[in-house]
C-alpha atoms as an extended CHARMM CRD file, in Angstrom:
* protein
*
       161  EXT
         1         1  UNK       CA            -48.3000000000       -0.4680000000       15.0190000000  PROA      1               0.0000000000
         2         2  UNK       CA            -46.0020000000        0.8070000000       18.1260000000  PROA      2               0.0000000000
         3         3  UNK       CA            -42.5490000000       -0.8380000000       16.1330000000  PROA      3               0.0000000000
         4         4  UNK       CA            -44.1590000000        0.9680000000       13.0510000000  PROA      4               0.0000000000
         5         5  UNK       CA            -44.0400000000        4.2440000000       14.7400000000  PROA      5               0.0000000000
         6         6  UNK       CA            -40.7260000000        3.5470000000       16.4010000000  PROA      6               0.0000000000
         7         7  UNK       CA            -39.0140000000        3.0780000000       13.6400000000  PROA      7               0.0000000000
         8         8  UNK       CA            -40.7890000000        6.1390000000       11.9010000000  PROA      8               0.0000000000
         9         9  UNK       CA            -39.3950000000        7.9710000000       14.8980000000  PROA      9               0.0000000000
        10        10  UNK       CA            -35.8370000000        6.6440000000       15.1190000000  PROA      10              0.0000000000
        11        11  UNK       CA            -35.9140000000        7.5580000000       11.0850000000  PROA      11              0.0000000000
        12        12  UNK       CA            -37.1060000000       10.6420000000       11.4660000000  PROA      12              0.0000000000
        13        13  UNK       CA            -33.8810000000       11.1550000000       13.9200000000  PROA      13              0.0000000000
        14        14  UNK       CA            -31.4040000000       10.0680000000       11.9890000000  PROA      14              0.0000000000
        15        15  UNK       CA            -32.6770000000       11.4480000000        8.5560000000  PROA      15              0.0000000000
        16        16  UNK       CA            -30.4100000000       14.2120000000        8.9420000000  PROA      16              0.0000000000
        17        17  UNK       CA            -27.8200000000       12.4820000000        9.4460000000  PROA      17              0.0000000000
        18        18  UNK       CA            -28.1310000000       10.4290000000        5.9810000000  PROA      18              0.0000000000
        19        19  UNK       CA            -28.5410000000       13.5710000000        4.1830000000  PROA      19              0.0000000000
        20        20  UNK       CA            -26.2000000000       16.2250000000        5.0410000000  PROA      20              0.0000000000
        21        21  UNK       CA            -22.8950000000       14.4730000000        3.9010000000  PROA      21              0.0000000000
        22        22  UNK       CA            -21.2970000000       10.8880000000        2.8950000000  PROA      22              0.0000000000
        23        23  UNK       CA            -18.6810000000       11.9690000000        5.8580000000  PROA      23              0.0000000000
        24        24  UNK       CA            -21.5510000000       11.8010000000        8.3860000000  PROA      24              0.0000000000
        25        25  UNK       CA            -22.6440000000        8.2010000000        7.6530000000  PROA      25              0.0000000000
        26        26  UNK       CA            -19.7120000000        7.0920000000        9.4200000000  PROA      26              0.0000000000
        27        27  UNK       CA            -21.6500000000        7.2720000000       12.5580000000  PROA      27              0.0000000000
        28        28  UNK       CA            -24.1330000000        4.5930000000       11.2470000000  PROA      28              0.0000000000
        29        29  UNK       CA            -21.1410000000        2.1860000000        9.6070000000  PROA      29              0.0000000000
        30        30  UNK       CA            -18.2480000000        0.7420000000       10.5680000000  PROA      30              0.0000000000
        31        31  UNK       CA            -15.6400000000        3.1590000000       10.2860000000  PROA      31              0.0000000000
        32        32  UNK       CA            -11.9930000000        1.3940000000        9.0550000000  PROA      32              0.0000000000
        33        33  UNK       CA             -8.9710000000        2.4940000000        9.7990000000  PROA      33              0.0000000000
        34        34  UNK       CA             -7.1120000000        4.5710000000        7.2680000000  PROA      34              0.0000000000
        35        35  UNK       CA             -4.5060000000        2.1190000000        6.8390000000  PROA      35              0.0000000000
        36        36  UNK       CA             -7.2110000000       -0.4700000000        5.6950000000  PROA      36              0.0000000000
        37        37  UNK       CA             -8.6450000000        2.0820000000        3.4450000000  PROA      37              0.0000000000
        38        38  UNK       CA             -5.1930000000        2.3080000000        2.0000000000  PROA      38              0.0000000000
        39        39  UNK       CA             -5.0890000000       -1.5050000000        1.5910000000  PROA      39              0.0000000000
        40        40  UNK       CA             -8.1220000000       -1.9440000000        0.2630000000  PROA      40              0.0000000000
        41        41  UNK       CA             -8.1630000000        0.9910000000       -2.4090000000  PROA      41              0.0000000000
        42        42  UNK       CA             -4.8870000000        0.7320000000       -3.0560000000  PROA      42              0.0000000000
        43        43  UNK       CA             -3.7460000000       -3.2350000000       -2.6090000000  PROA      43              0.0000000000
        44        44  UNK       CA             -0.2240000000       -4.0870000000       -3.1020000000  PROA      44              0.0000000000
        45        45  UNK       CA              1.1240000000       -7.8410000000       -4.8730000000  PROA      45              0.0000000000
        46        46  UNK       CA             -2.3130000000       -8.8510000000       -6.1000000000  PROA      46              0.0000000000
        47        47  UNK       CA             -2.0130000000      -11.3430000000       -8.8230000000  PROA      47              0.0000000000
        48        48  UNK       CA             -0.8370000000      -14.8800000000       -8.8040000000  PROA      48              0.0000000000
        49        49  UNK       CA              2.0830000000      -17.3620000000       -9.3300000000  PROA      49              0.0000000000
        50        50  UNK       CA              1.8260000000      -20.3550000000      -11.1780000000  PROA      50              0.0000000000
        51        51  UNK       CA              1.4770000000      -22.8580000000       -8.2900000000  PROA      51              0.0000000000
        52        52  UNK       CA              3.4530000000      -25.4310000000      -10.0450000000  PROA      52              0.0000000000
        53        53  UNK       CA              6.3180000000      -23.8870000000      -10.4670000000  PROA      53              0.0000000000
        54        54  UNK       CA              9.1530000000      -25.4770000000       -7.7540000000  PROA      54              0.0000000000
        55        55  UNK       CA             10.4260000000      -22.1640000000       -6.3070000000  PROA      55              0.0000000000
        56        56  UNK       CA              6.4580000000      -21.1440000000       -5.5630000000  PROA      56              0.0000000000
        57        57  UNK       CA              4.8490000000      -21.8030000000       -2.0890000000  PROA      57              0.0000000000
        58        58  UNK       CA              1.1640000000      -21.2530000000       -2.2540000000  PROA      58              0.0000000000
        59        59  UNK       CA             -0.9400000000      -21.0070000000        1.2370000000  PROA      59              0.0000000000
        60        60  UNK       CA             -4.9860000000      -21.1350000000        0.5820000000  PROA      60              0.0000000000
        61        61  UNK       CA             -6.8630000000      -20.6700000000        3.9230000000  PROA      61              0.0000000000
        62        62  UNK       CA            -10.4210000000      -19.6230000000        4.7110000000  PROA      62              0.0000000000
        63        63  UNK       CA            -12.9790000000      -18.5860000000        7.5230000000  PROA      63              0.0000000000
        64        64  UNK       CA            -16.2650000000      -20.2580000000        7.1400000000  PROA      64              0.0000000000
        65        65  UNK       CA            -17.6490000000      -18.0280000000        9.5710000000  PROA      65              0.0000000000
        66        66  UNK       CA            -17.7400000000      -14.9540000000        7.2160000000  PROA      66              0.0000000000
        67        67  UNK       CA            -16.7910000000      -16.6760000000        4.0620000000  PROA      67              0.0000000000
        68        68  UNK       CA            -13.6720000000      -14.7350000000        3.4300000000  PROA      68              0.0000000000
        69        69  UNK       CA            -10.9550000000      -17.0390000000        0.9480000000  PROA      69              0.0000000000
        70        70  UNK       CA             -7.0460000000      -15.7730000000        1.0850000000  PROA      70              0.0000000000
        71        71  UNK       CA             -4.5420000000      -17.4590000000       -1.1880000000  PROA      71              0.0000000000
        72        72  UNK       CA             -1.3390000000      -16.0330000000       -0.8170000000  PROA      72              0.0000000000
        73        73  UNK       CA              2.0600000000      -16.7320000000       -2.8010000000  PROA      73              0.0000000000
        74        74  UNK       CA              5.7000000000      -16.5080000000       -2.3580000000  PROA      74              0.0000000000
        75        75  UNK       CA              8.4700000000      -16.8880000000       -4.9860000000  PROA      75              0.0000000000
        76        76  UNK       CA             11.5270000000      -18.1690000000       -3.0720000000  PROA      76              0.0000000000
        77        77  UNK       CA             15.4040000000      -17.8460000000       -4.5950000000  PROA      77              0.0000000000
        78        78  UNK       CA             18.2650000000      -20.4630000000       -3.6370000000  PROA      78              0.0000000000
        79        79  UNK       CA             19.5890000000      -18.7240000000       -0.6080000000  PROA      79              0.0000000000
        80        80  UNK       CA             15.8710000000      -19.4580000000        1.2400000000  PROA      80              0.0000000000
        81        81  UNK       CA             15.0310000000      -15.2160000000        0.5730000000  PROA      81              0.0000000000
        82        82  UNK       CA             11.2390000000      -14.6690000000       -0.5500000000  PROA      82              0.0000000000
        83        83  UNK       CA             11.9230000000      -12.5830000000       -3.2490000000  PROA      83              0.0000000000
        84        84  UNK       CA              8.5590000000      -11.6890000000       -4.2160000000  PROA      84              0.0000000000
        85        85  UNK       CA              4.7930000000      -12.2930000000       -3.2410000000  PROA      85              0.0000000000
        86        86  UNK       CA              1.4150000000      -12.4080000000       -4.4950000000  PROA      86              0.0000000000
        87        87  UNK       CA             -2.6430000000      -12.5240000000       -3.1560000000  PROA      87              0.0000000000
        88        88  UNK       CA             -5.8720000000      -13.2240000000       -4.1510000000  PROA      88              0.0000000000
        89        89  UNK       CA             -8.2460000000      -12.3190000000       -1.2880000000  PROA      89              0.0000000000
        90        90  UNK       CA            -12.3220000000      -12.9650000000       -1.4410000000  PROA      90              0.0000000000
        91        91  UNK       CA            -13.6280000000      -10.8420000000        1.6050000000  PROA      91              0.0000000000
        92        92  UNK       CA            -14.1140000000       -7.7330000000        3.7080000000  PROA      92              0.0000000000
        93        93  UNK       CA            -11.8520000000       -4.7280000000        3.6010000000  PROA      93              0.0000000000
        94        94  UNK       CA             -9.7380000000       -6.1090000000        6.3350000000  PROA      94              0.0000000000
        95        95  UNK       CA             -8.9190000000       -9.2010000000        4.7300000000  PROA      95              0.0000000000
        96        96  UNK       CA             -7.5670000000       -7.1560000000        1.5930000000  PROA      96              0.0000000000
        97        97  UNK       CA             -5.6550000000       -5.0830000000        3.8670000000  PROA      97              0.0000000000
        98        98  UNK       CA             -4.3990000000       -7.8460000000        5.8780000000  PROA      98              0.0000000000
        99        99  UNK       CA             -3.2490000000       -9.5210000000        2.5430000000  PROA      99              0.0000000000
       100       100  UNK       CA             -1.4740000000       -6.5750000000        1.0820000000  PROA      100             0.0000000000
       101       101  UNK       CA              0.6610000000       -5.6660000000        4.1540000000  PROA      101             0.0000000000
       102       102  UNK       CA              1.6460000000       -9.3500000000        4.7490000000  PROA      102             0.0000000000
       103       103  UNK       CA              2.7670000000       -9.5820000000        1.4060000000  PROA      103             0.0000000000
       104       104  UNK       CA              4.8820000000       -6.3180000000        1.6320000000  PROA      104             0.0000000000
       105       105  UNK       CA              5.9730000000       -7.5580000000        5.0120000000  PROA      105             0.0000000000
       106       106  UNK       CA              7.3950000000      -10.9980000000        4.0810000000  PROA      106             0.0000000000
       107       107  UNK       CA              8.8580000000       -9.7330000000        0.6340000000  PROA      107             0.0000000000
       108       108  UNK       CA             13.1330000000       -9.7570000000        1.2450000000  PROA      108             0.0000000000
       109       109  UNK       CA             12.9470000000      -11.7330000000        4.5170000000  PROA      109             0.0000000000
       110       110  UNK       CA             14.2450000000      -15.3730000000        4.9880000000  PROA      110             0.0000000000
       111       111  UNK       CA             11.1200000000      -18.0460000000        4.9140000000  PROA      111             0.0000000000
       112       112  UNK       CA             12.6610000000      -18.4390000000        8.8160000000  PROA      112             0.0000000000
       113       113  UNK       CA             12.1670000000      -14.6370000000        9.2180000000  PROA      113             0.0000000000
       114       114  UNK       CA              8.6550000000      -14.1620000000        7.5490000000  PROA      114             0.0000000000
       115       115  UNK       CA              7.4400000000      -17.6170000000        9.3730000000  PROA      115             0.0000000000
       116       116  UNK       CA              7.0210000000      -15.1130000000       12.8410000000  PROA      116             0.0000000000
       117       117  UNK       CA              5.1260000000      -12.3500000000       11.8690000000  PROA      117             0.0000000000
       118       118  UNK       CA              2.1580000000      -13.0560000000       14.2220000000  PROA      118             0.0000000000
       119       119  UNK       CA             -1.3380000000      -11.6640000000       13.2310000000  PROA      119             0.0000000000
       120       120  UNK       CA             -1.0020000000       -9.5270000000       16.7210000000  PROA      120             0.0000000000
       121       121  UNK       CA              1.6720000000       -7.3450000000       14.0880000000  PROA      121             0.0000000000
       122       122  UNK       CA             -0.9350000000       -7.2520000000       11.5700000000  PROA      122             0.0000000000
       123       123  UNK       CA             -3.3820000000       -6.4990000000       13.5890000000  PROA      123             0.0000000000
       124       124  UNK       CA             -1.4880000000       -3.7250000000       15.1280000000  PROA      124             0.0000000000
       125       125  UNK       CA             -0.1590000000       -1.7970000000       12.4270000000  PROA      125             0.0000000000
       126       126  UNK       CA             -3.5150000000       -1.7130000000       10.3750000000  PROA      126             0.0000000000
       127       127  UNK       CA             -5.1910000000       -0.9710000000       13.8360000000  PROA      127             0.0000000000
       128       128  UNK       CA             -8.2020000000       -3.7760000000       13.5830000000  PROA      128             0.0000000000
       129       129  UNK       CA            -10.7770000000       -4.0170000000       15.8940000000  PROA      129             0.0000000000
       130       130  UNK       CA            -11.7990000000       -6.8490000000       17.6400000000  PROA      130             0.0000000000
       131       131  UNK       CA            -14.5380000000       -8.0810000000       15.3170000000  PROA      131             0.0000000000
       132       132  UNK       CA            -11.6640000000       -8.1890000000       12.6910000000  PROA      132             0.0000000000
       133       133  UNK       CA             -9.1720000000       -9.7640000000       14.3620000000  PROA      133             0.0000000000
       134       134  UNK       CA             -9.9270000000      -13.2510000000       12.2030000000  PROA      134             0.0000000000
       135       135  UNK       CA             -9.1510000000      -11.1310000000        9.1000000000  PROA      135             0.0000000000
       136       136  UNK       CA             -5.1640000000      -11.0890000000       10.3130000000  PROA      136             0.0000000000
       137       137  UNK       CA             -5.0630000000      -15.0510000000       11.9770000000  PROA      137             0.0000000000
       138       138  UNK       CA             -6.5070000000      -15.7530000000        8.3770000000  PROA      138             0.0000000000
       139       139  UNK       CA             -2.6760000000      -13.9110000000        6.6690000000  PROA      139             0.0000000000
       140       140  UNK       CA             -0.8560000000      -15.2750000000        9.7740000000  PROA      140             0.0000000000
       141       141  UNK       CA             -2.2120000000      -18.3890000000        8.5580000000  PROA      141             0.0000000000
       142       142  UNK       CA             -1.4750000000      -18.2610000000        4.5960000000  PROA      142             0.0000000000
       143       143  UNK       CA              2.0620000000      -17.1560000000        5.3620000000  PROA      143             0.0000000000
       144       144  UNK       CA              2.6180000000      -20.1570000000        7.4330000000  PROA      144             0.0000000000
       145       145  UNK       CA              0.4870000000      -22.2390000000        4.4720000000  PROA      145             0.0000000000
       146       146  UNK       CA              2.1290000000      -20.8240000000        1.9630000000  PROA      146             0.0000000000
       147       147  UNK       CA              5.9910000000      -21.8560000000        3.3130000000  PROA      147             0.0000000000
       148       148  UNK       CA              4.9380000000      -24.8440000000        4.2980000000  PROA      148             0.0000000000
       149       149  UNK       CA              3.8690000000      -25.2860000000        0.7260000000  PROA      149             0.0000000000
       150       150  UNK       CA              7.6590000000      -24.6240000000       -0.4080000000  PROA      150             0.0000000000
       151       151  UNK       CA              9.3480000000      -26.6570000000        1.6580000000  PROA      151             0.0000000000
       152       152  UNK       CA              7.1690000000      -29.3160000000        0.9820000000  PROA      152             0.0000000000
       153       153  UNK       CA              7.9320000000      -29.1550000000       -2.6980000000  PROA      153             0.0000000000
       154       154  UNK       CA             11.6950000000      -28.2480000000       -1.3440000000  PROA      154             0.0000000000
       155       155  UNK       CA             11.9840000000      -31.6180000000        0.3790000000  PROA      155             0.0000000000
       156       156  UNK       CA             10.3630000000      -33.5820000000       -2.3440000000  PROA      156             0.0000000000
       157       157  UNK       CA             13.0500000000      -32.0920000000       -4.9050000000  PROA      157             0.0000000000
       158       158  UNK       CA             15.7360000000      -32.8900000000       -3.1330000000  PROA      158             0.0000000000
       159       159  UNK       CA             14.3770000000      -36.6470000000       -2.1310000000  PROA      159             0.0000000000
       160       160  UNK       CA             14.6790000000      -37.1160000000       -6.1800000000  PROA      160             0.0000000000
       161       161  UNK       CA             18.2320000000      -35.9890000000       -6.5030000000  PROA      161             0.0000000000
């Protein structure tokens, strides 16, 4: 009966909070960064390659602890330049975000360029907190997946001739 009326009294506190605007409930939530809004509502590259293809590196990585899936693509030309790149994210806003900017980041850089951007730059720029810092390691990590992916298929290609 005491929790009962506690909560009936904590409620009764925060009522007005829930009712005067949607701007207000930000107080309650977790507030994102407008950058990760951006992302999120506005994602850049989403789509997909077809994996089989030989100048297509494909990087599928995942966080068990909060169930968030990234598969990330890059299309590669003959001088070693990612020339494009592509994601399919399952997760929180973060993840999305942390997708879309690593795709715009690594687009036009050499696969030796694009393999340092560190999740501390992704982190940065979309201005994560702490409790979303797995959402960049997860991109760091699909990057480095999906070129390793490439020059797999890179090596194998040029085994055969």
């Amino acid at each position: 009966m005491a929790a009962s009326n506690l909560s009936r009294n904590i409620y009764s506190k925060i009522r007005p909070l829930l009712t005067t605007n949607v701007n207000t409930r930000c107080i309650l939530t977790r507030d994102y960064h407008e950058k990760v809004i951006d992302h999120y509502e506005n994602p850049r590259n989403v789509g997909s390659f077809d994996k089989s293809d030989a100048d297509i590196g494909t990087g599928l990585v995942g966080a068990p602890a909060c169930g968030d899936v990234m598969k990330l693509q890059i299309k590669v030309d003959d001088n070693g330049k990612i020339v494009d790149a592509k994601f399919k994210t399952f997760g929180c806003g973060s993840a999305i975000a942390s997708s879309s900017l690593a795709t715009e980041w690594i687009k036009g850089r050499s696969i030796k360029d694009a393999n340092t951007i560190k999740n501390q730059d992704i982190a940065k720029e979309l201005c994560l907190p702490p409790v979303k810092l797995h959402c960049s390691m997860l991109a760091e990590d699909a990057i480095k997946a999906a070129i390793n992916d490439y020059n797999t298929k890179k090596e194998k290609r040029e085994k055969k001739n």
